[in-house]
N, C-alpha and C positions, 0 to 999 in steps of 0.2 A: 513503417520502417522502410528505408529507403536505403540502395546501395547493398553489393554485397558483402557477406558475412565473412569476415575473414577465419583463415584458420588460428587457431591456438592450441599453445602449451600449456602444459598442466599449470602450473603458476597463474596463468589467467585464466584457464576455468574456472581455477577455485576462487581468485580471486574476483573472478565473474560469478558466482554462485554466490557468494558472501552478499554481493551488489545485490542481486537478484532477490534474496532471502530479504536484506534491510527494506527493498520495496516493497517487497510482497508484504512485510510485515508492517509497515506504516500507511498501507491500505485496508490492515485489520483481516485481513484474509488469510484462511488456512491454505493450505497445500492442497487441500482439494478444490474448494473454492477456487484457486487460481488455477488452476488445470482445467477446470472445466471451461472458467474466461478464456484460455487461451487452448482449448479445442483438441488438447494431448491427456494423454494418460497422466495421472495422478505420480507414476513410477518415471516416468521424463521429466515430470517437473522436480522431483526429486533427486534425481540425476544431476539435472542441470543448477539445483542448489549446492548438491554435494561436489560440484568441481571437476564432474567425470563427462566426458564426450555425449551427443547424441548429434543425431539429423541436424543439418544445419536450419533445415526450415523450420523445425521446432524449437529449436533456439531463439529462431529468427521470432515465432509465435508467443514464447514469454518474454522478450526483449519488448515486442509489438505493445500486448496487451498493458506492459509496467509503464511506457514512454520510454524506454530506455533504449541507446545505442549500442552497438553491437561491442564498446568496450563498458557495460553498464551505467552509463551516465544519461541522466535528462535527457532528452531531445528535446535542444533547443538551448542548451543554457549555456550561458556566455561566460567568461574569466574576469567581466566587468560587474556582474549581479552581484559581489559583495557580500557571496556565499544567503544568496535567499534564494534557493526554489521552491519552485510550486510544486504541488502534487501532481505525478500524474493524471491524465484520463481528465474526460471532461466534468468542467465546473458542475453541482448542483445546489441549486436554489434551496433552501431550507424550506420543512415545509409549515413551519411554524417560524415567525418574528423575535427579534430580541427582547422585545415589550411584553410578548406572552409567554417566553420563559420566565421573563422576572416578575408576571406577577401569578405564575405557576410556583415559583419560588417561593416568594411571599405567601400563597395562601398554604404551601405543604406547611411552613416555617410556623406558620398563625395557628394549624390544627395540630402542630407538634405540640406546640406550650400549650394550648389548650388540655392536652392529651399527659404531658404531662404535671400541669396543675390537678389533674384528675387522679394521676396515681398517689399527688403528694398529699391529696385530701384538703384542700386550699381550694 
């Protein structure tokens, strides 16, 4: 995060808190979880969802850890992206291929009928 934090009104905390919570939530992460990524108490990140004041640099530290700018938006996302961003935080590699999902798929699929050909007595 780069630049400083500016001050706000309750209308944009909360409405920075709301921003805050949709990221945190579309990274699958609890409010602990995130507190901990971003090196504050579980009760400041709390805070800072609920729309209520804290330290600017804690702010600054769950802005940090979401990608988020200091008015809750992307860093980095342009008025040209046509409403596609990317997720926060860096890319990771899967660690399993699309080829062995699907035929991890297939083979659950194959021992289900089996499975249930076995209950129908057939």
């Amino acid at each position: 995060m780069t630049g400083k934090i500016r001050a706000m009104n309750p209308e944009q905390l909360e409405r920075l808190g709301k921003r805050v919570e949709r990221a945190r939530l579309a990274r699958g992460w609890s409010k602990e979880q995130a507190s901990r990524e971003a090196r504050i108490s579980s009760i400041t990140w709390k805070r800072v969802e609920d729309g209520l004041g804290v330290q600017d640099v804690k702010r600054a530290r769950v802005l940090e850890v979401l990608g988020l700018d200091d008015r809750g938006e992307p860093v980095g996302e342009s008025p040209h992206d046509e409403g596609f961003v990317t997720a926060p935080g860096p890319r990771v590699r899967p660690a399993v291929g699309d080829e062995e999902v699907l035929a991890l798929i297939d083979d659950v699929r194959s021992r289900l009928d089996a499975l249930e050909r076995r209950i129908r007595g057939s």
